[in-house]
MIKE-205465 format. One record per residue: residue in three letters; x, y, z of N, C-alpha, C in turn. Coordinates in steps of 0.05 Angstrom, whole numbers, plus 5000, padded with zeros to 4 digits. Atoms other than C-alpha are relative to their C-alpha. Example, Ala and Ser with C-alpha at 12.3 -4.5 7.8 and 13.67 -1.06 7.14 Angstrom:
MIKE-205465
ALA501849765000524649105156501850245000
SER498449764999527349795143498550225014
end
This chain:
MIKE-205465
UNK497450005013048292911468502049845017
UNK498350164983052992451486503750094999
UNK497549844998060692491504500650004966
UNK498849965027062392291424498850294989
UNK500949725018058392851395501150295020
UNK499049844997061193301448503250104987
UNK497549955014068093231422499750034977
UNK500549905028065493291353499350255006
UNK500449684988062693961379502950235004
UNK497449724992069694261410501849844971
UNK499049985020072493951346499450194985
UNK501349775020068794371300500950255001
UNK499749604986070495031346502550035001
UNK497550025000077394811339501650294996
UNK497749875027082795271318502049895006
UNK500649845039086195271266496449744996
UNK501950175008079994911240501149714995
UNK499950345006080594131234498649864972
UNK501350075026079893931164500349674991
UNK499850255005080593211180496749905017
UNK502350104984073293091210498349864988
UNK500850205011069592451194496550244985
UNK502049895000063292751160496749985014
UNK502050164996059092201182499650155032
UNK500249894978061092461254498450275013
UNK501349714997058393191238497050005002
UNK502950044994051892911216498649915020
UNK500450184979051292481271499250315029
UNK499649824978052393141328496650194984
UNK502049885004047993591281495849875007
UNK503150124994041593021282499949955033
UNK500950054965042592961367499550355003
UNK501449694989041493791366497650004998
UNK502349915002035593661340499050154967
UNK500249845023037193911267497549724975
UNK501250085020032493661208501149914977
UNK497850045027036193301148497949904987
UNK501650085032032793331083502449984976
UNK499150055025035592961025499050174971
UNK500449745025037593300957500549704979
UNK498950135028039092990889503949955011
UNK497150114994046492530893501250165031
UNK498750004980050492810946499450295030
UNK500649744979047193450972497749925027
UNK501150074977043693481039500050315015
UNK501649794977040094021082499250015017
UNK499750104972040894121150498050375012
UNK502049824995034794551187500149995036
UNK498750014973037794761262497950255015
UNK500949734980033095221308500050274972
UNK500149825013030895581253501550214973
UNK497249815021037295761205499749594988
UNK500050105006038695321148502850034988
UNK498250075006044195021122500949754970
UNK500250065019045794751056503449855008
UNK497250114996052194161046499949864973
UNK500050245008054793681000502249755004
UNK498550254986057492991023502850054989
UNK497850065019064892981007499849774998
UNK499850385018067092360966501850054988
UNK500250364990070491940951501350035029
UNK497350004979074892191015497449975033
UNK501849904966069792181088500750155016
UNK499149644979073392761120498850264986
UNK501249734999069793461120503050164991
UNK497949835001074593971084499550245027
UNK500049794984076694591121497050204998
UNK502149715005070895081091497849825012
UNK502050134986065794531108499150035026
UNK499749964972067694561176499350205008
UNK500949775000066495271174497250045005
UNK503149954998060195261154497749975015
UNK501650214972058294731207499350175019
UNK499249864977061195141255497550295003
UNK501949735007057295831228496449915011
UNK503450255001050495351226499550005039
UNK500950064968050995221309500450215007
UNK499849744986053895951330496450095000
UNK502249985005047696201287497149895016
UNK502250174988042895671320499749995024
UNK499750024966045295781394502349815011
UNK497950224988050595201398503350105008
UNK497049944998057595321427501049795016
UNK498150214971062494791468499850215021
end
C-alpha cells in the first residue's frame, strides 16, 4: 500500500464522512488490500475483501463516491480487518 492509498484509507474513516471521494481512488486502495473485483452488468461491481463481500455501483456521470457509498466502503474494511 502506498502513501496515496493510505490517505484514501484515513479518508474513508473520515468524519463527518467525505462525500467528495474520487471513486476510481476507492477502487484503486480496495484492489492493493488484496480485494477481488468481479464485474456486473453496466455499472455494478463486486468487491471480495478477506472473506466479506461487498456489492457497489459506479456513480455516473459525477466520479465522486456519495456519502452512503463511502459508508459502505468504510463498513467493507472494518468488517475485513482494515482500519488507518
Amino acid at each position: 500500500m502506498n502513501s496515496t492509498h493510505r490517505k484514501t484509507l484515513e479518508a474513508i474513516f473520515a468524519t463527518p464522512v467525505n462525500g467528495n471521494l474520487p471513486w476510481r481512488k476507492i477502487e484503486a486502495l480496495l484492489l492493493a488490500l488484496g480485494a477481488d473485483k468481479h464485474e456486473g452488468s453496466g455499472s455494478a461491481v463486486t468487491f471480495f475483501l478477506n472473506g466479506q463481500r461487498a456489492d457497489f455501483h459506479r456513480p455516473h456521470p459525477q466520479k465522486e463516491a456519495l456519502k452512503y457509498r463511502v459508508k459502505a466502503v468504510r463498513e467493507l474494511l472494518e468488517h475485513a480487518g482494515f482500519k488507518p
